[in-house]
Every structure is written in structure tokens, then in C-alpha cells.
C-alpha positions as CSV (number, residue, x, y, z in Angstrom):
1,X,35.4,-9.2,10.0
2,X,32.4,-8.3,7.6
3,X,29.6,-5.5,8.1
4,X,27.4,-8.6,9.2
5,X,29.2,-10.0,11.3
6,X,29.6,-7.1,13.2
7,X,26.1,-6.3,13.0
8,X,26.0,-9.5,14.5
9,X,28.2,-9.0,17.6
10,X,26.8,-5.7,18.2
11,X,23.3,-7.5,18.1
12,X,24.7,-10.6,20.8
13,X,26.2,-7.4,23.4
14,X,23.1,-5.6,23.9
15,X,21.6,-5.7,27.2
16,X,19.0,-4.6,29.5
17,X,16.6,-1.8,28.3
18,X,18.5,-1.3,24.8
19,X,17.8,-5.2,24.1
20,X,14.4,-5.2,24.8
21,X,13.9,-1.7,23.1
22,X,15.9,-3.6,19.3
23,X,13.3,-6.2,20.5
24,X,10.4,-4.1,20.0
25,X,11.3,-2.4,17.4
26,X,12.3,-5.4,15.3
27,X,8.8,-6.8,16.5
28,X,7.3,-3.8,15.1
29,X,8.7,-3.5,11.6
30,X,7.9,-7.3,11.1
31,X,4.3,-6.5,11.4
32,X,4.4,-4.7,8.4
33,X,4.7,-7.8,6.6
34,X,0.7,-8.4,7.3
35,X,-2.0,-6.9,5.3
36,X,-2.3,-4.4,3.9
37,X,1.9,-3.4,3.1
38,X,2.6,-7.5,2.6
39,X,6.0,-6.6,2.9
40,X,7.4,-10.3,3.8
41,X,11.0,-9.5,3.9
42,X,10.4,-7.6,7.2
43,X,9.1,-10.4,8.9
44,X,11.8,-12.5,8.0
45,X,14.6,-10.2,9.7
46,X,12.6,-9.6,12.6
47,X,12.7,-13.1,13.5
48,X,16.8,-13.1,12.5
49,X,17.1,-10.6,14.8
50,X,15.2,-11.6,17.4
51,X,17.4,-14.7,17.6
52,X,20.6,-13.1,17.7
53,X,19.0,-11.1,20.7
54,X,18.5,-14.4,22.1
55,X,21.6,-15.2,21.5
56,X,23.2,-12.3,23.7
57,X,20.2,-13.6,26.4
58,X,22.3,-16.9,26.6
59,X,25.3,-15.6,27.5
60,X,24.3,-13.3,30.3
61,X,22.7,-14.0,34.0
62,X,19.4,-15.4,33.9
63,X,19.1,-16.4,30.6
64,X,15.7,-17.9,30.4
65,X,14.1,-14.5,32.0
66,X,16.4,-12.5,29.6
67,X,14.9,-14.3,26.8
68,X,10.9,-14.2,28.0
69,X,11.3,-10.3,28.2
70,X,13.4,-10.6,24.9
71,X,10.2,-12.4,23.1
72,X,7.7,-10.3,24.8
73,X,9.3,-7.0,23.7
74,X,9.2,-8.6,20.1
75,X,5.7,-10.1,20.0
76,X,4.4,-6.7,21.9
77,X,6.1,-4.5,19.2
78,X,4.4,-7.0,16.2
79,X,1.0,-6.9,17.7
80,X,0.8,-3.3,18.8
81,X,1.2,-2.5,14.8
82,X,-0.4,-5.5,13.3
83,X,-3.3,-5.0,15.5
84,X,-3.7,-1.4,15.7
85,X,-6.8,-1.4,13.6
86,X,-9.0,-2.6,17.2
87,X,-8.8,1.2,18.4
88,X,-11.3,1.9,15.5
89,X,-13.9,0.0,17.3
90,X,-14.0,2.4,20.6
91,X,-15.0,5.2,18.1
92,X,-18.0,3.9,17.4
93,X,-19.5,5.3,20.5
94,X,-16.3,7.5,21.9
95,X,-18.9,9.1,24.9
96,X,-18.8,5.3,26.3
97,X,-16.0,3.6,25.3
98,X,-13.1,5.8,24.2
99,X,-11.4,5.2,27.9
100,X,-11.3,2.0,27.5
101,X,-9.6,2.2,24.1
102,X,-5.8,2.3,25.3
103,X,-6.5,0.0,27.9
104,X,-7.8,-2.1,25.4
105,X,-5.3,-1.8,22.6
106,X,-2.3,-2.5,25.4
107,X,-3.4,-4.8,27.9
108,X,-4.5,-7.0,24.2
109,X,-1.5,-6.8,22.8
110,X,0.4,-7.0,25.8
111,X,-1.1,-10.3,27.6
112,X,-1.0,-11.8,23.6
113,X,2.9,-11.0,24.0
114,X,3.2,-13.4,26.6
115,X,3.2,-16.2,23.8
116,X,6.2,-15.1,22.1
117,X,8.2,-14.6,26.0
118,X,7.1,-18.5,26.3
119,X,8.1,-19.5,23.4
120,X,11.6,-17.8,23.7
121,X,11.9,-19.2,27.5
122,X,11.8,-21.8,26.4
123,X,14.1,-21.8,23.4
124,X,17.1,-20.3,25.2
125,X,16.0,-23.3,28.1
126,X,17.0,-25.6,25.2
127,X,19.5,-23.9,23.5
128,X,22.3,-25.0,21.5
129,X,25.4,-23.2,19.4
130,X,24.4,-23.5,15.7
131,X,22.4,-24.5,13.4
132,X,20.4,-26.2,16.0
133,X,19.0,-23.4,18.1
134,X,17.2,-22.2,14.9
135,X,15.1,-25.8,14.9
136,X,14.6,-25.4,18.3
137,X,13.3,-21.2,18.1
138,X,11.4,-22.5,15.3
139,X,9.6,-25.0,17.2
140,X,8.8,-23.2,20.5
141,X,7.3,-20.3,18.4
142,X,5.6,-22.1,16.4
143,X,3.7,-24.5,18.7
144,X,3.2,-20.9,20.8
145,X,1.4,-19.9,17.9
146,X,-0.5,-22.5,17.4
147,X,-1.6,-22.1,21.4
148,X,-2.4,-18.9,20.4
149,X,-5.1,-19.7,18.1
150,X,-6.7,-22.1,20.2
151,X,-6.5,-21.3,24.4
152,X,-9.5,-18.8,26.0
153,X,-11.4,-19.8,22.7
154,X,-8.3,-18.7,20.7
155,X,-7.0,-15.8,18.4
156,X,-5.2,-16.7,15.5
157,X,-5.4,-13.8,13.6
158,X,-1.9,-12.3,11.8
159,X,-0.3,-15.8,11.9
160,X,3.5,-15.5,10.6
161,X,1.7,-17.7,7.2
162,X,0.0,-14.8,6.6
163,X,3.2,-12.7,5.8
164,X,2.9,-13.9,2.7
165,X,0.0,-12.3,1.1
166,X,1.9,-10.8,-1.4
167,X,2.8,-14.5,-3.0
168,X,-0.6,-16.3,-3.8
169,X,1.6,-19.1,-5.2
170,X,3.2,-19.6,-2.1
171,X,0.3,-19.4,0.2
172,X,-1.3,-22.4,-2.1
173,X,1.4,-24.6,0.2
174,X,-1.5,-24.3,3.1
175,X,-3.9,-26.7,1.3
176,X,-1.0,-29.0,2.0
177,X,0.0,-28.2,5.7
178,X,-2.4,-25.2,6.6
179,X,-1.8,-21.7,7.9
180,X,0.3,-23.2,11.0
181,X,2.8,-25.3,8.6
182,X,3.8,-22.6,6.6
183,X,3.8,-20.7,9.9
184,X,6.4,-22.5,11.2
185,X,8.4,-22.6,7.7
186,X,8.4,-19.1,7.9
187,X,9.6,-18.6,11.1
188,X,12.1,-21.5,10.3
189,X,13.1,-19.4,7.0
190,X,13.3,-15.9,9.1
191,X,15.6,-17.4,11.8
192,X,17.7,-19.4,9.5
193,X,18.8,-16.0,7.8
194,X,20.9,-15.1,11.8
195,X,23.6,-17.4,10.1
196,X,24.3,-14.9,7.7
197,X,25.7,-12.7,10.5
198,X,28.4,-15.4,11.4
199,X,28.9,-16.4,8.2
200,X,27.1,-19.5,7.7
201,X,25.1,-19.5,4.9
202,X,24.0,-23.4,4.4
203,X,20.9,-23.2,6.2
204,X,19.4,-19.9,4.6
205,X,20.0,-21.4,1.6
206,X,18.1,-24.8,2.0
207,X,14.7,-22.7,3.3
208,X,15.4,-20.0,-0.1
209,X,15.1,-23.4,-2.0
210,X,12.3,-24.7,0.2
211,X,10.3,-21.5,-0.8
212,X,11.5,-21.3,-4.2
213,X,10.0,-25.2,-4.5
214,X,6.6,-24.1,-2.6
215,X,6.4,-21.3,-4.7
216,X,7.2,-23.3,-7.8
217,X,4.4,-25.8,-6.6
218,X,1.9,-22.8,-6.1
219,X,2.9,-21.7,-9.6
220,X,1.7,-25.1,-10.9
221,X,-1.4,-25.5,-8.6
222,X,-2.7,-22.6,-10.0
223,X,-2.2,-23.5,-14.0
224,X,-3.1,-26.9,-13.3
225,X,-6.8,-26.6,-11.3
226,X,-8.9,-24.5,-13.4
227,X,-12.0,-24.0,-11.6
228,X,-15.3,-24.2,-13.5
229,X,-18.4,-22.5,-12.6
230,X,-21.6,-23.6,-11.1
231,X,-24.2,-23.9,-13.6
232,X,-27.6,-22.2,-13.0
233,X,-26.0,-20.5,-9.9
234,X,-25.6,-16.3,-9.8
235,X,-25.1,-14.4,-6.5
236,X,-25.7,-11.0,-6.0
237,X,-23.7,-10.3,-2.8
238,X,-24.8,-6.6,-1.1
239,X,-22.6,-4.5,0.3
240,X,-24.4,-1.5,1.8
241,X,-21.6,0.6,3.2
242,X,-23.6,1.6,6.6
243,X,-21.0,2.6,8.8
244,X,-21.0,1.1,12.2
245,X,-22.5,4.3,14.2
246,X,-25.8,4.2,11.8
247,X,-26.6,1.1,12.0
248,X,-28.6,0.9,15.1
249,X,-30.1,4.5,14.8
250,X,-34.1,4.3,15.5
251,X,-34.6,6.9,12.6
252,X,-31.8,5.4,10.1
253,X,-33.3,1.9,10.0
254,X,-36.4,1.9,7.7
255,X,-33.1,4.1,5.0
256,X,-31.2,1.4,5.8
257,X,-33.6,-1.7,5.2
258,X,-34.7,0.6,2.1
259,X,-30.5,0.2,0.8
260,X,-30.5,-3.4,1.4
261,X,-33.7,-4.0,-0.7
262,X,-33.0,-1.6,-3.4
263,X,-29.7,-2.8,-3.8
264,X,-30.6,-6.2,-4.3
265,X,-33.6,-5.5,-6.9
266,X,-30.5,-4.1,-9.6
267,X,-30.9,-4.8,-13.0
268,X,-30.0,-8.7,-13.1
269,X,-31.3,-12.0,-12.2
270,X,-29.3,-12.9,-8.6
271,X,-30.9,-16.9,-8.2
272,X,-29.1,-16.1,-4.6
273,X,-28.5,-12.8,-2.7
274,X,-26.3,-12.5,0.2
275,X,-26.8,-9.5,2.3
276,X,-24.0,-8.7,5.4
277,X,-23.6,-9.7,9.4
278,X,-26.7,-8.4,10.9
279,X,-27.4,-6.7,8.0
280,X,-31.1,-5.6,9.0
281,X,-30.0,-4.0,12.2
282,X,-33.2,-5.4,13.9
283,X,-34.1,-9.1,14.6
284,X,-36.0,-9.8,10.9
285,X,-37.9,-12.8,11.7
286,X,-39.8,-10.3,14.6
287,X,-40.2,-8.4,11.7
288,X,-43.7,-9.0,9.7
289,X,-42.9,-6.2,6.9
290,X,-39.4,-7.1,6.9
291,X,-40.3,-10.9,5.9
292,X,-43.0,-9.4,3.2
293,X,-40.3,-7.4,1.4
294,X,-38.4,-10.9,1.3
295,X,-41.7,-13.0,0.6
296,X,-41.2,-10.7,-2.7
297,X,-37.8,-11.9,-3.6
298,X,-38.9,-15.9,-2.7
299,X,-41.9,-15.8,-4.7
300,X,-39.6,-15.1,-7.5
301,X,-37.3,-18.5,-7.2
302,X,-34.4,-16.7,-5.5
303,X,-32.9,-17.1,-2.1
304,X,-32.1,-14.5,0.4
305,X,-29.7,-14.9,3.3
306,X,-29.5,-12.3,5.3
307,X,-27.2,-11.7,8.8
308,X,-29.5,-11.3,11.5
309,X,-30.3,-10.6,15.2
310,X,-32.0,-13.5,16.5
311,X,-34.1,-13.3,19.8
312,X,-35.1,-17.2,21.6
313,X,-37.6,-17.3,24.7
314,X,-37.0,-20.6,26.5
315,X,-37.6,-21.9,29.5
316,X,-34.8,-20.4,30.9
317,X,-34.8,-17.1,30.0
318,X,-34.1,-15.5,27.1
319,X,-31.3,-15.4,24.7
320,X,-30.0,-13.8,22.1
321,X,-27.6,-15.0,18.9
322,X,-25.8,-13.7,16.0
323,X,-27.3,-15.9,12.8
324,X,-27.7,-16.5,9.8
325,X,-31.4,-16.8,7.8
326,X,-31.8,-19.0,4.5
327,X,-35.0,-17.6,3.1
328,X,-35.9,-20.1,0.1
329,X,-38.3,-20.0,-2.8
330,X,-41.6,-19.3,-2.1
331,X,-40.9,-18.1,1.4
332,X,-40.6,-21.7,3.2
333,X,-39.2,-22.0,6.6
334,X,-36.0,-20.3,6.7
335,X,-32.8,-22.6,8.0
336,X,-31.0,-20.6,11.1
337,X,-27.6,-21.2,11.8
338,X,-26.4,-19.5,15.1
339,X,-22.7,-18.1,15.1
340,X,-21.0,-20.3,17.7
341,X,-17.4,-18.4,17.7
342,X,-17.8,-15.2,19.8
343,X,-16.0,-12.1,19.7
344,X,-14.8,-11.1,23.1
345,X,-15.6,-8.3,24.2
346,X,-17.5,-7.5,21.1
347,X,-19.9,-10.0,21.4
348,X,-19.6,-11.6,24.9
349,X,-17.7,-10.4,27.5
350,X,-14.8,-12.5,29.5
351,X,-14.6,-12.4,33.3
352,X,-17.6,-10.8,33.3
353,X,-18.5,-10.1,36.2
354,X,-15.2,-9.0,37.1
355,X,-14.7,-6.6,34.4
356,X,-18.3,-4.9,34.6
357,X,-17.3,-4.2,38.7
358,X,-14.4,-2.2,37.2
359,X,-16.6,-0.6,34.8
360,X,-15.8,-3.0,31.5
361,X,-19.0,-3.2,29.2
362,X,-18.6,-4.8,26.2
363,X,-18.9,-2.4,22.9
364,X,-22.3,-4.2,21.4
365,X,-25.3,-3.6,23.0
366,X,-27.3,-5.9,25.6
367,X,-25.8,-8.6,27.8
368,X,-23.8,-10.0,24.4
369,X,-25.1,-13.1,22.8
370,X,-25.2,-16.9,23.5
371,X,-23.7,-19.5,21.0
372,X,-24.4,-21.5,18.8
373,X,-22.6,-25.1,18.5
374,X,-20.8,-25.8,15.8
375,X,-20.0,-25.6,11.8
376,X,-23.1,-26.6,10.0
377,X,-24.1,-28.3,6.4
378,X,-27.2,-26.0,4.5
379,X,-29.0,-27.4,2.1
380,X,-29.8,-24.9,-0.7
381,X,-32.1,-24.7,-3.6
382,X,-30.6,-24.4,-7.0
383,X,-26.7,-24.6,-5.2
384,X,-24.7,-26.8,-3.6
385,X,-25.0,-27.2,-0.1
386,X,-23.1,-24.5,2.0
387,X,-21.6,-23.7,5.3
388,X,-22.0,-20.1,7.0
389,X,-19.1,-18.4,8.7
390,X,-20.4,-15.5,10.3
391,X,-17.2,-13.2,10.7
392,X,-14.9,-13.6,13.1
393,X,-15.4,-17.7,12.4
394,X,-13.5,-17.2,9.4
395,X,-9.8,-17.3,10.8
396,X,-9.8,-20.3,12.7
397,X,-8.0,-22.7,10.8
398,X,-9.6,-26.4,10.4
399,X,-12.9,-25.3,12.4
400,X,-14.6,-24.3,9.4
401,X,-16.5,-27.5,9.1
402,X,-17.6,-30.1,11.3
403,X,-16.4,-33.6,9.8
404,X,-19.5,-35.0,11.6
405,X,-21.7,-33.3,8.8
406,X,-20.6,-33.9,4.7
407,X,-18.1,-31.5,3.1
408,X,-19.9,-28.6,1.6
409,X,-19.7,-27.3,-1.7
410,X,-19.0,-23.1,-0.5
411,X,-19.2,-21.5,2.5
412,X,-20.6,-17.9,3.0
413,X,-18.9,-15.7,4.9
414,X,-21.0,-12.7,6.6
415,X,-19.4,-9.8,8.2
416,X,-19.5,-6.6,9.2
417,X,-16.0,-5.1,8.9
418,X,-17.0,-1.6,9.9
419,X,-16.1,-2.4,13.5
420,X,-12.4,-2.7,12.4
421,X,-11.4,0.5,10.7
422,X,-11.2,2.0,6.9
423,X,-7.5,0.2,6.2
424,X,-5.9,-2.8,7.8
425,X,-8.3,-4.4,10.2
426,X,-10.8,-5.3,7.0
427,X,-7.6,-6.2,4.5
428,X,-6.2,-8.8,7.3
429,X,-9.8,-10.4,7.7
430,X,-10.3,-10.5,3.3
431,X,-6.8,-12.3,3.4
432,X,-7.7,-14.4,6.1
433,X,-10.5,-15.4,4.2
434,X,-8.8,-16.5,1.3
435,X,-6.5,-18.9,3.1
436,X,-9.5,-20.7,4.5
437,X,-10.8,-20.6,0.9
438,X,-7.0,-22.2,-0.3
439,X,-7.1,-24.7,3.3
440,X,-10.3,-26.5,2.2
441,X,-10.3,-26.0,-1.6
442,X,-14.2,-24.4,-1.1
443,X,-14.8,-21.3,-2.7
444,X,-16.5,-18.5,-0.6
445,X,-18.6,-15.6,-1.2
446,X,-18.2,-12.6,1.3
447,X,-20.5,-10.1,1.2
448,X,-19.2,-7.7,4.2
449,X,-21.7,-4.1,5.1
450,X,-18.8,-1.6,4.4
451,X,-16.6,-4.2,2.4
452,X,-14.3,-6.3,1.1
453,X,-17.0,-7.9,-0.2
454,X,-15.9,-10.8,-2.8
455,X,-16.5,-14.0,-4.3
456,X,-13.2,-16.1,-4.0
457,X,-12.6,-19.6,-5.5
458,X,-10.4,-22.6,-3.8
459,X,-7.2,-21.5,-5.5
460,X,-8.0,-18.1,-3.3
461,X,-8.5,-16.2,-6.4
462,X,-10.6,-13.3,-6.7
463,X,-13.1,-13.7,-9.3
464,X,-14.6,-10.2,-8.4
465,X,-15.0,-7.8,-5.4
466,X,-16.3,-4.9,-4.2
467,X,-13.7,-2.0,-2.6
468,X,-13.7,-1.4,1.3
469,X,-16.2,1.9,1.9
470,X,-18.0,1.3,-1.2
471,X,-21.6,1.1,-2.0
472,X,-22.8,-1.5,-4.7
473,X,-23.2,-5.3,-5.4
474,X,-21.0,-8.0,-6.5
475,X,-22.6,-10.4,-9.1
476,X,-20.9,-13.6,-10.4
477,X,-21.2,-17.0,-10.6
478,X,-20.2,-19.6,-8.6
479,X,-17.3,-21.5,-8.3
480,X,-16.9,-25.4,-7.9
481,X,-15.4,-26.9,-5.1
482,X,-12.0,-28.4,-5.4
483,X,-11.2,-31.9,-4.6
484,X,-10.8,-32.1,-0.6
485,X,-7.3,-30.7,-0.2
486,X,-4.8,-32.8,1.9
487,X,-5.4,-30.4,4.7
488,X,-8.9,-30.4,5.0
489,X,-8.7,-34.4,5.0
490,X,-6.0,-34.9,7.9
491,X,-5.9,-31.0,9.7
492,X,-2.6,-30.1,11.4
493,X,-0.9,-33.4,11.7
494,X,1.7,-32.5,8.9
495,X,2.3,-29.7,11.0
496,X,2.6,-31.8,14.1
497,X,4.8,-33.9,11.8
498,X,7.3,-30.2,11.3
499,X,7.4,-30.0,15.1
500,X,8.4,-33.5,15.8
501,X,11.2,-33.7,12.9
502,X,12.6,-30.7,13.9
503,X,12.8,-31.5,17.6
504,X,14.3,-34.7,16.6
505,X,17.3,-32.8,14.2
506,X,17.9,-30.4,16.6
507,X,18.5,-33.5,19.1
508,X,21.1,-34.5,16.7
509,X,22.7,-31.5,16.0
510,X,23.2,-30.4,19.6
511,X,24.9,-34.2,20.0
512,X,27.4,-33.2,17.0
């Protein structure tokens, strides 16, 4: 018997407290394949061992409730340390909120570890000696996943496609089958390797020549679709590094509209300036000097967009959203577009009234904001037409645009990533962003108040960027749009297609 496969056994005989502890520790060092460490090996044995845990769940009493707890020790352990970086937000105003931050941080990470003990309920419910338990693991995590980014408005953030940061050529697979597809290849690719420890070795090796194929095809995606430049077209994308407890300070705001101005007046000739997520830190079109500053900058030719506070009296009452202002030349109208993917508890709060009888405020200020309705198309002077993402709307894959309104030529992404911490919260979000960017073959230019501001084009390339906690502008031209990629035309149905092939070989296998 070899050193793995008694790794193996040893793996298959644990029990009770000590499984679900290997469980949680195997979720944890998995979650060091995310941003910032990208260290994708990790996340590949943590899912090999988290099936030969579900293995020893088979054998013993209960098997299906062995497994849940099994998953849910895993997926509790990966999103305690993937998701540390929310903690930060509770020190923005500790007197208020810094009681709520363990709370928080747990009760987060523990209700979204309820997806992986459904998904592993349900794999050891349909489990089968071989090769064929790893289709079916790879399934019912998979389409967990997938719930995950989608039920209670959704949170798809740290997706097992992301554990590939590291490989831009493999992450160009996604404008094939999107973040969920390679999602479910990876997880198929991490469980695969449990064969090693009984030595099998077919499988692993037909996903290490899947990869090496998607990685070859990134390889070539990358030589083969230069990207050219919009003509005419410069951005100067502001990144005023106001950290997140400044921001609303009565006696900091005139310094702080003075950065955002100043900045953007830099030697150079921006035809387009993007400032951050409610970059002004007051509602600007309430504003009359605020708009004369930016009359300035129209009456020149250039555009300013700008992240804003917006304030709507209606008939029934009033209400208050997160947008987006296009200011165009010569100060016409400017086009709104009103963030319609909340941040919960940032920027509306669930169960309210519930939570606020326990003492649960959410950590912006106010009652939160109302939303918007969906993706939309802005026509632009001197640049293609454009799509805003206003933060957190970034990581939802395929509900970046609206196929109701024509494809865009870029979107802008404004954010304000001082809310997540100075290390992994804002790396996660930039990489995020750069799938999207790969998904729809659009480029995007991010222009975030404390960073990583960047402009990326549809291969996810950065063109140039601006440091996290750095003060400064990004200038550069514009990318073109790539043709629509095969995922932006036809979504997640090739990653429907993975579920339903897989369900069907693992059908076949079990009857062998």
C-alpha cells in the first residue's frame, strides 16, 4: 500500500468532530486559491479531500446528514477566509457597528455554508463507488453554486472559476462557458484528483488534458485577437484615495470635491473623465457650485461621469438611489442610470424590520436606497455607447446587460472599494471585474476612490492601473469591443449542457 493510499483510508475512517474539523480546515486552505495568493492547487485538494471525507460519510449511519455537516464544515472554512475582508467594513464607524462585526462575519459565512451541506446531501443521496460519484459531487456543487449567485438577490462572489486568477489563458475559457462552466470544471478537476489516493489515475488525467487544452486555447485567444484602440477616445479615470471614514465628514467635503476636481484638471486632454461610486459624497445635482465646477469641464468638449447620491421626491414619498451622472459637452442634461443591484446590508437592509427590533442598522447611512431596474445602454459623445455597473453589479455573471437594449461598446464600472479593506476584498472585486470583461468580450474602465482603478480590455488585459491606496489618475485610450463572445450570445446554457452530460455519465457508470 502507497503513502496515498493510506492517506486515503486514513481520510475514509475519520468521524464525528475530527471529520468535520479536516473538513474545515481543507475548506480553509482552498480559499487561498482566491485573490490575492491565486494559489489554484489548494483549491483543487480541498475539493479531493472533501470527497474522500464524503466518502467515509457513506459508509457510516446517516450518511446524507454526515455529508451536509461534512460540506458545511468545508464551505464554512472557505468562506470564513475568502471572505474575511467584510470585517473591514464595521471599522468604519467601530462606536456603532463593531458588535455587529462577528455576528456579521459568522452568521454570513455560516448561512452561505449551507450551499455546500446541500450540495454534499445530496451527492452522498446519489452516490456511487467510482468514477461516478465524482460526476455526480461535481454536479450538486456546481448547480449549488450557481444557486448561490442567484437566490435572496444572489452572491456569487469567489466562485471556484475564480481560482484561477493566476492563469489569464485559462480564464479566457469563460467567454466560452462563463464563470459557472469553468466552475464546475474546476470542481470536476479538484475531485477527480481523490482517485489518486486509490490508485486510479484515468480520470485526473483526462481533466490535466482538459486544462492543458483550455489553457492552450487561452494561449491562442490571446495572440490571435489583438485589440485596437478607439480613435479620438482618452479617459482620465480618478482615483482619489478618500478613505471610507472621510468621506461623509461635513468639514472634509469641500477637500474632498477640491481632490476630485484638481485631479482631473492634470496636465492632459481626458475627452472622458470617470470619477468613483458616489464620488462627491453629497447628492451633486442638489449641488449648484458642484454642477458649475463641471459646466467648466463640459464647456470644454469633455464628459464627466461622476458616482453620485441621488435624491427623487415623488408622490409617494421620497427616495433615494445610488447612480450614475453622464454630464456631456456643453453641460446638457445629464443621463442618470440608478444602481439596481443592492448591497445588503450595505445598501438596504433584509428582514428589515426584524433585524432593526434586534438592533441591526445597516452600515450606510439613512433608510438605504431604492433600486433602480435594470442594465442600461448610454449614449455617449465622442465614444461608443456604454453600460454602467456601479460596484457590487459587477460580479453577477450574464446580468451585465439587458438583451432588450443593444450590446454596448464598454461598460464603466464605478466603485468604492474602501468599504472592503486594504488587501483581499478590493483584489477579489478587480478580478471579478476582469472575468466580466473576458464573459462579454467589452472592455471596462474602473475607476474605484481608494483603487484598483484600471482600464481592462475583452481579453481581461490590463492596459494600465492605478495601485490600491494610491492617489493619482489613470489615462489611456480605449479599447474596442470584441466580437460578442459565445457566452454573452447564449448565457449559461453550455453550462446547463455540463450538468446534464454529466448527470447522464454518471447514470451510466453507476449501471456498469
Amino acid at each position: 500500500m502507497t503513502a496515498l493510499t493510506r492517506t486515503g483510508e486514513w481520510l475514509r475512517g475519520l468521524a464525528g468532530w475530527r471529520r468535520l474539523l479536516l473538513a474545515f480546515a481543507a475548506g480553509a486552505i482552498s480559499a487561498t486559491a482566491f485573490a490575492p495568493l491565486n494559489i489554484f492547487p489548494a483549491l483543487l485538494l480541498g475539493y479531493a479531500v472533501l470527497v474522500l471525507l464524503l466518502d467515509g460519510a457513506d459508509a457510516g449511519p446517516g450518511p446524507v446528514r454526515a455529508a451536509a455537516a461534512t460540506g458545511w464544515a468545508f464551505s464554512f472554512g472557505q468562506f470564513l477566509v475568502g471572505l474575511h475582508w467584510i470585517g473591514y467594513a464595521f471599522l468604519v464607524d467601530p462606536g456603532n457597528h463593531l458588535w455587529q462585526m462577528p455576528f456579521a462575519l459568522v452568521g454570513l459565512t455560516a448561512g452561505l455554508g449551507l450551499f455546500g451541506a446541500l450540495a454534499c446531501g445530496m451527492a452522498v443521496y446519489f452516490w456511487q463507488p467510482g468514477a461516478a460519484r465524482i460526476l455526480v459531487f461535481a454536479v450538486t456543487m456546481a448547480a449549488c453554486e450557481w444557486l448561490r449567485g442567484h437566490i435572496l438577490t444572489g452572491f456569487p462572489w469567489n466562485l471556484p472559476g475564480y481560482g484561477w486568477g493566476a492563469s489569464l489563458a485559462v480564464l479566457q475559457s469563460v467567454s466560452l462557458m462563463g464563470v459557472y462552466g469553468l466552475s464546475f470544471l474546476t470542481i470536476l478537476f479538484g475531485a477527480s484528483l481523490a482517485e489518486l489516493f486509490t490508485a486510479r489515475w484515468k480520470t485526473p488525467v483526462v481533466l490535466l488534458l482538459l486544462f492543458a487544452a483550455l489553457w492552450s486555447f487561452g494561449v491562442y485567444r490571446l495572440a490571435a485577437t489583438p485589440v485596437k484602440d478607439i480613435g479620438g477616445v482618452r479617459l482620465r479615470l480618478v482615483q482619489p484615495d478618500i478613505p471610507q471614514a472621510e468621506k461623509y465628514v461635513r468639514g472634509l467635503m469641500l477637500r474632498n470635491w477640491r481632490r476630485l476636481v484638481e485631479l482631473s484638471i492634470q496636465p492632459g486632454l481626458p475627452t472622458h473623465i470617470i470619477w468613483p461610486e458616489a464620488a462627491t459624497g453629497f447628492a451633486v445635482a442638489r449641488s449648484p457650485g458642484a454642477l458649475d465646477q463641471i459646466g467648466l469641464f463640459t464647456a470644454r468638449g469633455q464628459t464627466v461621469m461622476t458616482g453620485s447620491a441621488r435624491v427623487d421626491v415623488g408622490a409617494t414619498g421620497i427616495a433615494a438611489f445610488n447612480s450614475l451622472y453622464v454630464f456631456g459637452p456643453h453641460l446638457s442634461l445629464p443621463d442618470i442610470y440608478d444602481k439596481f443591484h443592492l448591497v445588503p446590508f450595505g445598501e438596504y437592509l433584509p428582514l428589515a424590520k426584524l433585524l432593526r427590533a434586534i438592533g441591526v442598522n445597516q452600515l450606510t447611512m439613512g433608510d438605504g436606497f431604492a433600486a433602480g431596474d435594470h442594465p442600461h445602454v448610454i449614449a455617449l459623445s465622442g465614444a461608443p455607447a456604454m453600460t454602467p455597473l456601479i460596484c457590487y453589479e459587477v460580479i453577477f455573471p450574464h446580468a451585465v446587460t439587458d438583451p432588450a437594449e443593444p450590446r454596448p461598446g464598454w461598460f464603466v464600472n464605478v466603485t468604492d472599494d474602501s468599504w472592503f479593506g486594504p488587501w483581499a476584498g478590493p483584489h477579489q472585486h478587480f478580478l471579478i471585474a476582469r472575468v466580466r470583461a473576458i464573459e462579454e468580450g467589452l472592455p471596462i474602465a474602473r475607476a474605484a476612490n481608494t483603487g484598483i482603478s484600471a482600464v481592462i480590455d475583452g481579453n481581461g488585459r490590463v492596459r494600465t492601473k492605478l495601485e490600491l491606496n494610491k492617489l493619482g489618475v489613470v489615462d489611456s485610450p480605449l479599447p474596442g469591443a470584441l466580437p460578442a463572445t459565445l457566452y454573452a450570445r447564449f448565457g449559461d446554457l453550455v453550462f446547463l449542457a455540463f450538468l446534464v452530460t454529466a448527470v447522464f455519465g454518471a447514470f451510466v457508470l453507476g449501471r456498469r
